[in-house]
Every structure is written in C-alpha cells, then in structure tokens.
N, C-alpha and C positions, 0 to 999 in steps of 0.2 A: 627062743627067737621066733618059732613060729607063736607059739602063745599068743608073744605079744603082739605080733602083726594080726593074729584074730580080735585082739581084744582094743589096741589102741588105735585112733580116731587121726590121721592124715590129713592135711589139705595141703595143697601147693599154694605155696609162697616163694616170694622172691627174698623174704624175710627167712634167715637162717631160728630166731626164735619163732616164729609163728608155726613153723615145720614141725621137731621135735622139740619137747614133750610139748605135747599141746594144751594151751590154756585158751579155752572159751574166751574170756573175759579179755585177752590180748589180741585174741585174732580176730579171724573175717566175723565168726559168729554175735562178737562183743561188740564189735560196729556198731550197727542201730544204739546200742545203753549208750557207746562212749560219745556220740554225735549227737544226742540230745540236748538244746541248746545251742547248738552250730551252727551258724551262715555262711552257705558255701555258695561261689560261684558258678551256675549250672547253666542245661540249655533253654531258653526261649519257647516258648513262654511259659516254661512251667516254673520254671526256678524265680521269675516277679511274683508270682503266687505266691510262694512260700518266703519270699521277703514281706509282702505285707502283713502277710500271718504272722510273722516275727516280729513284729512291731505290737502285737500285744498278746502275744504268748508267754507265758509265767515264768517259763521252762529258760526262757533265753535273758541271758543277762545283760548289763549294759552297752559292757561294748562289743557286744556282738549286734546286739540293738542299734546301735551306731554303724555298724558295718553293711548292715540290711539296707538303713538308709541310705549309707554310701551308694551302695549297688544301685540302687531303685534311678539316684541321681546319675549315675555314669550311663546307666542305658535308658536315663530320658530324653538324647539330646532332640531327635529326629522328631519332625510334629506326631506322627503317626503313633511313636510309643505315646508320646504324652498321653494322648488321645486316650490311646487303651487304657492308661493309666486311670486316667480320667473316668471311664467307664466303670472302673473295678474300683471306683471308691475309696479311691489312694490318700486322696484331702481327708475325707473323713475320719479313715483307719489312722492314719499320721497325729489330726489335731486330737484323738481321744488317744494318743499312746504318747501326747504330751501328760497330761496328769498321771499315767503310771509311772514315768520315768522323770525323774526332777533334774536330772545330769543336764550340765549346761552345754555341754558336748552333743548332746543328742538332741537339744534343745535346738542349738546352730542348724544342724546337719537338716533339721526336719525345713526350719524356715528356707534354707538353701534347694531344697527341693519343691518348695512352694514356689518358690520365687522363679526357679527352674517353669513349671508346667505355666505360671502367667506371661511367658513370652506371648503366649497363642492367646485369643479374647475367651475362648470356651475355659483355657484355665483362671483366667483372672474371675470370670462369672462363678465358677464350680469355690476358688479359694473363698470368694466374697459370701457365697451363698450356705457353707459347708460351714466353715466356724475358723477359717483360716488367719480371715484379714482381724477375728475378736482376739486371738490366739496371739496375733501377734504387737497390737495393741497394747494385749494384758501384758506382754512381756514388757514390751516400754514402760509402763508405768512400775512395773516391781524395778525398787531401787535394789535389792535384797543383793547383799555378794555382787556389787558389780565391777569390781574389780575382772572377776571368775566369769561373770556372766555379759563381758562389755561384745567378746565376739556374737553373744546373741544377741543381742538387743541389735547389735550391727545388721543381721542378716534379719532381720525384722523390719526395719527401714526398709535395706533393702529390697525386700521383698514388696511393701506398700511403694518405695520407687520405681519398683518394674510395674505395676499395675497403673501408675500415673503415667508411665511411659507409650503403656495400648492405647490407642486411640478410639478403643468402646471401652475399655478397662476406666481410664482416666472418667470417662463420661458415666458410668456405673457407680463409679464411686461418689460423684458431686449428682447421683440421682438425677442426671440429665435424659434428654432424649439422645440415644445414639444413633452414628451413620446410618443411612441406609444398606441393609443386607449385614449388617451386625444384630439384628435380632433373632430369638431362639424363639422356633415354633413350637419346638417340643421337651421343653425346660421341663426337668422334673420336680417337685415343691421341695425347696427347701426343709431338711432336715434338722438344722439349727433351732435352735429356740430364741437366740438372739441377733439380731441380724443388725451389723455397724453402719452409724449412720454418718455423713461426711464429718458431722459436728465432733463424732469419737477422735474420726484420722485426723483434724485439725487440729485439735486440745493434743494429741499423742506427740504430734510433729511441734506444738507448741512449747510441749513441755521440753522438748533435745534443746531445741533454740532458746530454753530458758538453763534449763540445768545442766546440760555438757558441753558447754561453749567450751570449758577449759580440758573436756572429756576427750573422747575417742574423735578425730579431725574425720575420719571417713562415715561416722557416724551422722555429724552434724551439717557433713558435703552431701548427705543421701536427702537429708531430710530440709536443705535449704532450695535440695535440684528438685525436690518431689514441690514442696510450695510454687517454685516456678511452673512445673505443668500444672498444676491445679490451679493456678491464678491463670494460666494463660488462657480457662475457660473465663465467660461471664458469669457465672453460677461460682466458680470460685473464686472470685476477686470479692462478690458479696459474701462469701461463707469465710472464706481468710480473712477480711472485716469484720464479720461479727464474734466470728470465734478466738478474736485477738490476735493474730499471727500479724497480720500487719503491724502493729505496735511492736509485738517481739522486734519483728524484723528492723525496723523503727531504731530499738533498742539496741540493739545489736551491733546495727549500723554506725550508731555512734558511737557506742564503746571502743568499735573496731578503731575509728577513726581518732578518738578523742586521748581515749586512753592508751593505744598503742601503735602511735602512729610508725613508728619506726621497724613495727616488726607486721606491717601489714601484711597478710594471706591473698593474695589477688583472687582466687579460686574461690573462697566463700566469699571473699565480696562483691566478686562478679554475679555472685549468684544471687546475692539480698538485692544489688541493681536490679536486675532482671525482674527481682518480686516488686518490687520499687515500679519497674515500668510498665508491668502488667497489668497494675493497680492503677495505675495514675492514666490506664486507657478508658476509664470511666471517670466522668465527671465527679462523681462523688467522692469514686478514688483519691483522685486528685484531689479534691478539696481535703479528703481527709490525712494525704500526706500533707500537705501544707501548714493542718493544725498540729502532727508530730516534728512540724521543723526539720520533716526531709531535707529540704533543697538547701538549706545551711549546711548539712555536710557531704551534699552533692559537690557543691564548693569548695569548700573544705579539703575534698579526694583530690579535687580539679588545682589547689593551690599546691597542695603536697607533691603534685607532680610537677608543676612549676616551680617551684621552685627547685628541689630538691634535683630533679632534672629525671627522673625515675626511670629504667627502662624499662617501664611497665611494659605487660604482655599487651598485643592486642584484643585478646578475646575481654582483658578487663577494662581499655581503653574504648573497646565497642558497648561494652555495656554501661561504663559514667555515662558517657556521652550519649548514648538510648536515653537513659533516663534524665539529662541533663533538657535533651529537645522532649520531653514529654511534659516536665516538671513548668517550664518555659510557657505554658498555656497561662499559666495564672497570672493573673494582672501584679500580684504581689512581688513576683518572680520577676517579669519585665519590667518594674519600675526600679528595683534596687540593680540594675546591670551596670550602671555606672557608681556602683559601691565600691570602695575600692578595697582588691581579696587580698594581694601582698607585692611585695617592693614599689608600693603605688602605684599598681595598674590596678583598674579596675576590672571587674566581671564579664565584662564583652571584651576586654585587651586581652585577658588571657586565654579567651576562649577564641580569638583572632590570630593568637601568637600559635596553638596547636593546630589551629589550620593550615596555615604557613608550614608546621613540621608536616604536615601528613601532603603536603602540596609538593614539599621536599621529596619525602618519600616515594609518591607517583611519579614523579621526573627520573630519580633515581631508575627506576625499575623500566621507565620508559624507553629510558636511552640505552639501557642495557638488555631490550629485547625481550624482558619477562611479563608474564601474566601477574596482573594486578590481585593482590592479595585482596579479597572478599572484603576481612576484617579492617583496612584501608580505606576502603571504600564505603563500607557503614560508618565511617569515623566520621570522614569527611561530610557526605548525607546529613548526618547527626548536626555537625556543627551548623553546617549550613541551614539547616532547620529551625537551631537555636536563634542564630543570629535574624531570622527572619521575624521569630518570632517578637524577636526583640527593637528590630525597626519601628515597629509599632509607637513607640515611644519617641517622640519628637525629639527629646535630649539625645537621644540614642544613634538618630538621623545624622543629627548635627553634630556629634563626636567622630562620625564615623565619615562624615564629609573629610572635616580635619584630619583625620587617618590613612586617608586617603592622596590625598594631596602632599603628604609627606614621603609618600612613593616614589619610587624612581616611574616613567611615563609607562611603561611594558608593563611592569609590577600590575601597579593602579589599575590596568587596561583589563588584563585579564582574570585578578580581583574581585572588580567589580561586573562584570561577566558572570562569576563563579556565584556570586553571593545576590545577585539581582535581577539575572534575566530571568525572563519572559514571568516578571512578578509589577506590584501593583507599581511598583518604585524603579520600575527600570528604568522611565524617562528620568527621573530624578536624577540616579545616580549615573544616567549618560552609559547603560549596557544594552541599548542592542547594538546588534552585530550590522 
C-alpha cells in the first residue's frame, strides 16, 4: 500500500474515475488533447478572440464552427461590442471562413451576424467594404441545393435590407453623398479586391422578384421592402430603371393581380405600390410606368376592392391609393377617369365611393372619442389628391357637378369642402367656407 502511494499519481476530483486509477488521457491532464476543436462560452473579451480564431482554424469542425458564430452574434447586441467587433476584423475573418466551410448552416449564421454589426453605419461601411455585401450576393445567385440553402439566401437579403435600412448605409450603397457627420475621416482602404457596385444589389434583388415569387415569401418580403428604400432615394429610382427592377416590379404586379386575384398577399403588394410610387416621384418614373401599364392594375387593385368589398388592411389601402394619386399626374391617367372600372361606375366613382368609406370611418372614431388612425388619414389625402388631379378634365368637372347634386344638402356641403377648398375650383364648386 505504501508502494503504491509512492509510485501512483492523485489528483482531486469530484469525478470518482478521474481519482483512482488514474488515466492521463480522462482527466485534468487529457483536457487541452480532448478540447481541441471546442467552442466554449468564456469571459470577455478574451473568449470573442478565440471565437474568431475558430472560424478558420482547421482543428474546429462544422458545427462547432457554427457555434463560434452563434456566440460572436449573442454578444453583439450593444453598439460598443459591434464596434470592437468591428475593429478585430470580424467581416473579414467571417466572409474568408465562408469558402472554408460550404455548410449552409454556417452560411446563415455568418450572414445573420453581418446583418447584426449593419444596425450601426460603421458596420454597414466595414460589410460593404470587406467582401460582406459580394458574399452575400454570390449567395443569391448560387441556385445550387436551394431547397437546403433557402434560410441563407434568406439571411442574405436580409442582411442587404438592413443596410437599405441605415440611413448612410442605404446612401453607400446607391454610391450617393451621405448626411452630414456620416462620413469616415479615418476609413482604413479597403481590403477586398472587389468591391459591389449598386447595379450588383439591383440585378441580386431582381433576380428574387424574378425567380422566388413562388419561393421562400420572407425572402421576396426582404427584397421588395429593400427596393422600397432604394427607390425612395433619386439615385435609385434611376438605378432600379436601369437595372430592370422596375419592370420586375411592373411584372409582378400584374401577375399578382391578374393571375391570382383571389389569393392576393397585401404585404408584397403593399410593397411593389410603394416601389410604384417612389418611381413615379420622377417624371421620367412616371412616364416609364405608364409605358408598363402600371396604372391598369392600379385599378384593377382598386376594382377588386370594390367590388369584392375586401377588408383590406390599411397599410395596403394607404399604399394603392399613394400610388393611385401619383400615377394620376399623367395626362393619360386623367382622361380615362370616366372609363368605366366595374358594375358601371366609372374610375372617379369608385374612387369617390372609398372616400365616402374612409369619411365613414373618421365619424366613426370621432364620435367615439378616438385618435384617428395615421393610415385613414393618408387614405383619405390620397384620394383627395387623386380626384384633384382629375378635375383637371372638363368631363370630370361636369360628372362630378351631377354627383353632387344627387346628395342629400349636408352631404354635398361638406363634400365639396373636402374635395375643393382653398383649390383653383372652389368658386366653381361653391366650397368656401
């Protein structure tokens, strides 16, 4: 007995095997061999160190690979990690430990963490400039396993939608001048070799709105909300013109409408409107929805709801009717108002008849003491807008005389108030106050 206690090797554990007999290779000493490859949750800030160093270490496998990531993401929420994030090179390390690792798992995880650090304008600059926003591009266009690979391709959008979101992000990306005190005095040069140009994120975002219309719905919701900010500059209303998105959008629009009317999506439609009105805030916009034969199934939307009776959402009733009063500039658009859309009313009747509902709806909410709903209120704007525009038109005048007069005398009174004061037509139609 004594012998053995001269000869045999001890350590305290709370492990009954780790105690007697003792094996190197199980206990404390075996540690370092058996955690090789390991991602363990540790303290600040040394354990982010050694997560990024995992991300292209040979030693670490997939999804420990994937859990590195996880971490990197869970303690980036606060600007101040990003930051440091930022500083250590995290974009970089992340988009070259894409081409080591082809896992569509780890693929996700990395763009979810990109998309994480461009909350802040210094990450959307560092993804754009690093090989972030090429990265995740390429991933849109590889069709390869997309069944396996539709959550990356997802977080890839979304990633390029959180950067349309920054308000210097969006402007970096359509190569604009950004706000003031959004620029970088001490920007270090780009280590990328290629660096994405708008015309890339356009044809990327073009190709979802062409070939996953019937794909992943949160995919083609990213990439129709991302068009909306990018159009809602002037530099991208002409770059989504030239790079075809408007036509997509064009496209799209009508299929939605033409082909399945009955199972309409309000959410993506609300969203093609909105690229619809952004576009049509320039003249040439305008004109060039008019040769896609937008404003046919602007109508179209607008008859669907008429008739059908639809409880459409507001937010898609605020967005027909935006792009309804924008589309209404064109001389083509105001002459056919007395066309007639369905059960024989015409284009201004039904768009007279939804004022009326949202005129309903203000009384409603008035008598009952509540704050008027935003989205009510842009409704109504809209319409009135529409119809102004459409005064214009002598036929239109004089339809809407007779329209009038078929009022009860309070109706008509307040009516025409709504739709003509302090405009060029107020004596006409007898609104001021």
């Amino acid at each position: 007995m004594a012998e053995a206690a001269r000869t045999v090797r001890h350590y305290v554990s709370d492990c009954l095997q780790e105690r007697h007999p003792y094996d190197a290779q199980k206990a404390f000493a075996g540690r370092p061999q058996r955690d090789i490859g390991l991602v363990y949750n540790g303290l600040q800030p040394h354990s982010s160190d050694d997560w990024m160093e995992s991300l292209s270490d040979p030693e670490v496998c997939g999804e420990q690979r994937v859990r590195a990531v996880r971490l990197l993401i869970a303690h980036s929420a606060s600007q101040e990690t990003k930051v440091v994030y930022l500083r250590k090179n995290v974009v970089s390390k992340a988009v070259a430990a894409l081409l080591m690792e082809p896992s569509a798992d780890f693929e996700r995880h990395v763009f979810l963490l990109l998309r994480s650090l461009c909350t802040i304008s210094q990450g959307c600059r560092v993804v754009m400039d690093e090989g972030g926003l090429s990265a995740a591009i390429r991933s849109i266009h590889n069709r390869d396993n997309l069944e396996e690979r539709a959550a990356a391709r997802e977080a890839a959008v979304f990633m390029i939608y959180q950067i349309s979101f920054n308000a210097a992000g969006v402007r970096w990306l359509l190569e604009a001048e950004v706000p003031e005190g959004f620029e970088f005095t001490d920007m270090p040069p780009s280590s990328c070799e290629y660096t994405c140009r708008k015309e890339d994120v356009i044809e990327a975002l073009v190709l979802i709105l062409q070939k996953d219309f019937e794909g992943d719905r949160k995919t083609l919701m990213y990439a129709i909300t991302c068009l909306c900010q990018l159009t809602a500059q002037t530099e991208g209303i002409f770059a989504a013109m030239k790079g075809g998105a408007v036509t997509a959008v064009s496209s799209l629009l009508h299929k939605c409408v033409s082909e399945r009317p009955d199972k309409l999506d309000e959410d993506i439609l609300a969203g093609l409107l909105v690229v619809v009105s952004n576009v049509s805030m320039e003249q040439t916009g305008v004109e060039f929805v008019d040769e896609l034969q937008v404003p046919d199934d602007l109508f179209l939307l607008l008859a669907e709801y008429y008739e059908c009776r639809r409880t459409s959402s507001y937010p898609f009733l605020r967005a027909l009717t935006g792009a309804l009063s924008v589309v209404y500039k064109l001389l083509s658009v105001k002459m056919r108002s007395l066309e007639e859309l369905v059960n024989g009313h015409s284009r201004i009747m039904a768009i007279y008849i939804l004022l009326h509902v949202m005129n309903d709806v203000v009384t409603v909410t008035k008598h009952a003491c509540k704050e008027q709903h935003p989205d009510v209120i842009a409704i109504s704007k809209n319409l009135v807008l529409s119809t102004r525009f459409a005064m214009e038109v002598k036929a239109v005048r004089s339809f809407t005389h007779s329209y009038l007069e078929e009022m009860d005398e309070t109706t008509a009174f307040y009516f025409r108030r709504q739709l003509f004061y302090s405009t060029k037509w107020e004596e006409e139609f007898d609104a001021a106050v």
